[in-house]
C-alpha positions as CSV (number, residue, x, y, z in Angstrom):
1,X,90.1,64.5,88.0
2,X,86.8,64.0,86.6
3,X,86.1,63.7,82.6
4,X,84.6,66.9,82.3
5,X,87.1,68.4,84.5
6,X,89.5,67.1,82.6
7,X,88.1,68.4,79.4
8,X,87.5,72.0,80.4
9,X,91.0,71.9,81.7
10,X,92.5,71.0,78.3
11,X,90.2,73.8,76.8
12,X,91.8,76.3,78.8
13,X,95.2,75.0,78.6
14,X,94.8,75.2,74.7
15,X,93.3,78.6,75.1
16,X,96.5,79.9,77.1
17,X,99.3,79.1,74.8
18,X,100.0,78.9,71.0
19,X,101.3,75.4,71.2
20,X,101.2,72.7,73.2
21,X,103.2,69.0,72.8
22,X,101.1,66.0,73.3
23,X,103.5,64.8,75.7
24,X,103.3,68.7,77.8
25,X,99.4,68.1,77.8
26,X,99.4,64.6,79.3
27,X,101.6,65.5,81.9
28,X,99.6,68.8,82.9
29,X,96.5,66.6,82.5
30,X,98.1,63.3,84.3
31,X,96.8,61.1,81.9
32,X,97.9,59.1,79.1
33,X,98.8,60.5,75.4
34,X,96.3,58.4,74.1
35,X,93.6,59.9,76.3
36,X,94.8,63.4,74.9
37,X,94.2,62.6,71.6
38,X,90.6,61.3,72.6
39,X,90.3,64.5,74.5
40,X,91.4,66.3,71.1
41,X,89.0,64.6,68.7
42,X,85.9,65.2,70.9
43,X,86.8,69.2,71.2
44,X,86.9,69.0,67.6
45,X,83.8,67.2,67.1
46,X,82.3,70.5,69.4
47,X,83.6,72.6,66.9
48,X,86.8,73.3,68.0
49,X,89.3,73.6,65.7
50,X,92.3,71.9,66.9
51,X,95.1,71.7,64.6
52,X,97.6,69.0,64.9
53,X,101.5,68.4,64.3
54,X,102.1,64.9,63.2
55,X,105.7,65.2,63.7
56,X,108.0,63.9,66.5
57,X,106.4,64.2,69.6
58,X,103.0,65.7,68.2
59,X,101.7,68.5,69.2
60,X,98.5,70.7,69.1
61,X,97.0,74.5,68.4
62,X,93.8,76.0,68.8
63,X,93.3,77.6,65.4
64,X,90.8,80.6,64.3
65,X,87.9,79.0,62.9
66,X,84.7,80.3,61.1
67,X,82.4,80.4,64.2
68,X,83.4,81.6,67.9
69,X,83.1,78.4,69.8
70,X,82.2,78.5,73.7
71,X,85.5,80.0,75.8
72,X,86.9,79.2,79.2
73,X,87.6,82.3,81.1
74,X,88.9,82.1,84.5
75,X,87.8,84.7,87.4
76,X,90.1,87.4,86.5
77,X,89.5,87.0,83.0
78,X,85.7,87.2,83.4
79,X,85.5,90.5,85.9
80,X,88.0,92.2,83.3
81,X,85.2,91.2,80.4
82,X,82.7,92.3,82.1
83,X,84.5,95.6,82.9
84,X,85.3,95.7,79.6
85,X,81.9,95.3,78.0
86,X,80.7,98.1,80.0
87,X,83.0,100.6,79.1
88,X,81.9,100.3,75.4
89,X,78.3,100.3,76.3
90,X,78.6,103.7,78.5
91,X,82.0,105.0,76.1
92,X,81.7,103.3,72.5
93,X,79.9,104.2,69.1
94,X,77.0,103.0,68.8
95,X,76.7,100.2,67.2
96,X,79.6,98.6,69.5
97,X,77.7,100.0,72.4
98,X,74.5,97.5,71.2
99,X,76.7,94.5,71.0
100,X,78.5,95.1,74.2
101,X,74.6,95.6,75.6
102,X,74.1,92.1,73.9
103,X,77.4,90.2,75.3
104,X,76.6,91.5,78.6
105,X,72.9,89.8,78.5
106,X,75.1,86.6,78.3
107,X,78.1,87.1,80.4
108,X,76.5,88.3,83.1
109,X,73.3,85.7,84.3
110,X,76.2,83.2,84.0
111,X,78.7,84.6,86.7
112,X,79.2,83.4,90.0
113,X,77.6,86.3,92.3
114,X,81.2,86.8,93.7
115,X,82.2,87.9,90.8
116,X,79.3,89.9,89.3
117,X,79.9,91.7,92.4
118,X,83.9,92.4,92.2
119,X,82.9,94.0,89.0
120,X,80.5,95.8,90.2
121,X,83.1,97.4,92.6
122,X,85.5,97.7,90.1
123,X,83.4,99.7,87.6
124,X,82.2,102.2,90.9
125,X,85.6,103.4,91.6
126,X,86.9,103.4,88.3
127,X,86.8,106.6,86.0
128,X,88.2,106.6,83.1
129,X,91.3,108.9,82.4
130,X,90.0,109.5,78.7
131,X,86.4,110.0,79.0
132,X,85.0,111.9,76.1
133,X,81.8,112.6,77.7
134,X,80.5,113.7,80.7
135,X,80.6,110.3,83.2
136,X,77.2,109.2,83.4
137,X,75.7,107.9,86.2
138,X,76.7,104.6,87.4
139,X,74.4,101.9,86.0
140,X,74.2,98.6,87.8
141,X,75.0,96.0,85.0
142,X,72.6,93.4,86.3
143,X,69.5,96.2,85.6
144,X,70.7,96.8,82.4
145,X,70.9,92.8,81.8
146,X,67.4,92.1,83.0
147,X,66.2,95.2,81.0
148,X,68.0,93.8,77.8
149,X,66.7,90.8,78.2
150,X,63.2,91.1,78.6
151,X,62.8,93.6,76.0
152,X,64.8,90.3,73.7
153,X,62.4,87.7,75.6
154,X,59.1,90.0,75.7
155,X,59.1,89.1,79.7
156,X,57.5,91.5,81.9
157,X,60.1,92.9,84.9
158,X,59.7,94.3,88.0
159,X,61.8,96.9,89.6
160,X,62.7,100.1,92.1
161,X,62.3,103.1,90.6
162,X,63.2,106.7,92.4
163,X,62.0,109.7,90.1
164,X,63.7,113.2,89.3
165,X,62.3,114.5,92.7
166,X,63.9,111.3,94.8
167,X,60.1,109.6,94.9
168,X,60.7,106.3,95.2
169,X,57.5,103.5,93.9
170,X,57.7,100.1,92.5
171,X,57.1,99.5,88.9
172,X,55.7,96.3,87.0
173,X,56.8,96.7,82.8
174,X,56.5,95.1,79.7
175,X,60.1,96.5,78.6
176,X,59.6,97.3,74.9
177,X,63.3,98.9,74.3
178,X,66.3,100.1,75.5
179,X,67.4,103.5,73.9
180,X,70.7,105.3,74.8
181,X,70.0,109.2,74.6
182,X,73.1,111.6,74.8
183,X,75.3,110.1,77.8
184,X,72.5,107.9,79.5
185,X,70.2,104.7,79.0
186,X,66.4,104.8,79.1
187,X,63.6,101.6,79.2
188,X,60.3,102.3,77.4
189,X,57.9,100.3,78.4
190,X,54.5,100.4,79.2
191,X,53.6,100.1,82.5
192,X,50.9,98.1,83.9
193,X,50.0,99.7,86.8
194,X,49.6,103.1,85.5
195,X,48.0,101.6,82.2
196,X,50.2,103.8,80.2
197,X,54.1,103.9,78.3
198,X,56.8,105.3,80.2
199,X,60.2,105.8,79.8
200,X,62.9,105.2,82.7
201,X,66.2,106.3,83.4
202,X,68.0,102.8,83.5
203,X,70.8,104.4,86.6
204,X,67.5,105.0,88.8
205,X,66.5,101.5,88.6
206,X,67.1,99.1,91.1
207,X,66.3,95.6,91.9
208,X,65.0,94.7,88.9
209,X,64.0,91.1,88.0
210,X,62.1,89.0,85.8
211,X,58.6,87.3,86.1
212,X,58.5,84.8,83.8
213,X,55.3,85.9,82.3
214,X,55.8,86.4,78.5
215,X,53.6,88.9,76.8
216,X,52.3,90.1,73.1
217,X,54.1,93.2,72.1
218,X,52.2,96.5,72.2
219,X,52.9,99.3,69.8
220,X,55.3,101.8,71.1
221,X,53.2,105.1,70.3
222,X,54.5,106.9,67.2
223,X,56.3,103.3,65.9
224,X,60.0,105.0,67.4
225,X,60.9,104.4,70.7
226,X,64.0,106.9,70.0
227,X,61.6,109.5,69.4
228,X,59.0,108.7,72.6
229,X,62.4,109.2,74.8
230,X,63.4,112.3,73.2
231,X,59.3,113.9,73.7
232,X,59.6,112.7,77.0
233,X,62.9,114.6,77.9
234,X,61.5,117.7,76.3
235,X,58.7,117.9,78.2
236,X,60.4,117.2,81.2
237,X,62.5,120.5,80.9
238,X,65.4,119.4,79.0
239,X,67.4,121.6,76.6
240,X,66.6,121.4,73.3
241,X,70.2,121.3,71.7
242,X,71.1,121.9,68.0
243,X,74.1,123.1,66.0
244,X,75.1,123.3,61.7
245,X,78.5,121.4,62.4
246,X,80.8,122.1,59.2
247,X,81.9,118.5,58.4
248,X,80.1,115.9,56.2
249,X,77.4,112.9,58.2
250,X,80.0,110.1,57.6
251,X,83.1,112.3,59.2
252,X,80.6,112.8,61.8
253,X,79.3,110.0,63.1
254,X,81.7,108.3,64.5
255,X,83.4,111.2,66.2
256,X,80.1,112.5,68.2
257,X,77.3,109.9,66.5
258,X,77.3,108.1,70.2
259,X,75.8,111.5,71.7
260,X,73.9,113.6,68.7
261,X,71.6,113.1,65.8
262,X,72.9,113.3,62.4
263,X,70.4,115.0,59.9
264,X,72.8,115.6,56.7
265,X,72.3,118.9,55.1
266,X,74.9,118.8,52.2
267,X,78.2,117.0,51.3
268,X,80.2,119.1,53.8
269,X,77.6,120.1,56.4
270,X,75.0,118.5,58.8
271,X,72.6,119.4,61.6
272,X,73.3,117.5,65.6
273,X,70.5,117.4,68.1
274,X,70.4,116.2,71.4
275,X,68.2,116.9,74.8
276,X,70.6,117.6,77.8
277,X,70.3,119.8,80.4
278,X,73.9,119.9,80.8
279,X,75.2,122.4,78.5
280,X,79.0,122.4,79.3
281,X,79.0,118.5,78.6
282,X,76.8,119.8,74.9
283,X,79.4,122.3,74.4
284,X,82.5,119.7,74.9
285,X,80.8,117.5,72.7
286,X,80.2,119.6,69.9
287,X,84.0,120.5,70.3
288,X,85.3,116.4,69.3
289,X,83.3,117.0,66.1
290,X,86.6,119.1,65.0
291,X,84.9,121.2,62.9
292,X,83.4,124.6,62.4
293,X,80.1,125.1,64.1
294,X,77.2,127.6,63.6
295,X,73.1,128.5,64.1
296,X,73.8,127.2,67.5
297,X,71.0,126.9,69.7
298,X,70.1,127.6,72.7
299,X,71.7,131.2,73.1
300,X,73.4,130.0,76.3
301,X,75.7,127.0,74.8
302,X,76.4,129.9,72.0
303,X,77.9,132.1,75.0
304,X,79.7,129.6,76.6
305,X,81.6,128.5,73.0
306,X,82.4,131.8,72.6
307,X,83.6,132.1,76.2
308,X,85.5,128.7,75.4
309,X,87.1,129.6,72.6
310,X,88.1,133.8,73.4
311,X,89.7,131.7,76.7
312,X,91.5,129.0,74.4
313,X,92.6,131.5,72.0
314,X,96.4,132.0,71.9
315,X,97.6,135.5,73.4
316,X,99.5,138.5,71.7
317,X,102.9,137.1,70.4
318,X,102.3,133.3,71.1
């Protein structure tokens, strides 16, 4: 076994149980106790912190420090992070959704292909039993993670893009931001080819992958690339969705902040928008705010609350 075999096999080993003897890590290592302890002092000097027991025998702990060091994950262990990390990005508030969007842009240009693609698998057949949104459409992880990471490196990316209508072109970005918009993830960026900003619906992107060419930073237009998205969907046709929801900002945001926008009106009251075409999914996501609603807008997703709740309602003598 080479050193840095070794080594990385003693990380994992400490990594995988609470305690370990010195004499229990020599033999799974097949080397001497001394060499352990040489082993020991080196993951230390990396910023491990590796308690030890001077007693009989000795033994050793990896300890929590004060900064994550690097981890050893075998395959399983990687595919079920990477699983993992997606599931809060598409499912999580948001401010767990951006750091899962910012692990991902680390995990994932670092895993063997085989396993990006057992993930990939995974997440397509999987649906999750306690959703509290509409499923979005799937999002290939490795998109996302180029997106993520040229808006971070200010690298331009090229990709496959297929429009509302199915129309199918090839696209060349400076990627600017990514912004998450009721249930689904849009790029702005400007486009070079069309001389102009766009924004892109991340799960009709394909194929993307970075140039290498690092550029200067243009000015989103209006400073807020939350607010280009949202002027894009409406005039694309999308409902324009709003509600009074009963219930204070800070109750509110993190029961339904992941899908609305939170404009407090008083202590006990604030106003949601969102654009979504998809009024049943608006409806069911006004419903988790578990509170009193009113001035709903459009008249439609007013109907269909009212049908909602005259169905839920209990009957005579129940």
């Amino acid at each position: 076994m080479s050193t840095s075999t070794r080594f990385l096999r003693l990380l994992s080993l400490l990594q995988t149980r609470r305690y370990w003897s010195g004499d229990e890590l020599a033999e799974r290592l097949e080397v001497s106790l001394r060499t352990v302890r040489r082993d020991i002092d080196r993951l230390r000097d990396l910023g491990y912190p590796v308690q030890a027991d001077r007693g009989v025998g000795g033994g050793y702990q990896l300890a929590s420090g004060t900064a994550l060091p690097p981890l050893v994950l075998g395959d399983e262990e990687a595919v079920a992070l990477v699983i993992g990390l997606q599931s809060t990005v598409h499912g999580g508030s948001s401010a767990l959704a951006e750091a899962a969007l910012r692990a991902l842009s680390k995990v994932v240009p670092v895993l063997p292909a085989r396993l990006r693609q057992r993930a990939q698998a995974l997440t397509a057949s999987t649906v999750p039993l306690n959703s509290q949104h509409a499923v979005p459409e799937p999002v290939d992880p490795q998109v996302l993670v180029v997106f993520a990471q040229g808006c971070r490196d200010r690298e331009r990316v090229a990709f496959d893009y297929r429009d509302a209508k199915g129309t199918a072109s090839s696209r060349r970005v400076e990627p600017a931001k990514l912004v998450n918009v009721g249930n689904r993830y849009y790029l702005v960026a400007y486009d070079l080819d069309r001389a102009d900003w766009r924004s892109f619906r991340v799960d009709r992107a394909e194929n993307a992958a970075a140039r290498a060419l690092r550029f200067v930073p243009r000015e989103i237009p209006g400073g807020d690339a939350a607010q280009f998205v949202r002027e894009g969907l409406r005039g694309a046709g999308q409902q324009q969705i709003s509600a009074r929801v009963h219930a204070s900002a800070e109750e509110l945001a993190p029961r339904i902040g992941r899908w609305f926008e939170i404009q407090p009106l008083d202590e006990d009251s604030a106003m949601v928008r969102t654009e979504n075409a998809n009024l049943p999914w608006a409806a069911f996501g006004l419903a988790l705010s578990e509170a009193k609603v009113s001035d709903v807008q459009p008249e439609e997703l007013r109907s269909l609350l009212d049908s909602w709740s005259a169905n839920l309602a209990p009957g005579p003598g129940e």
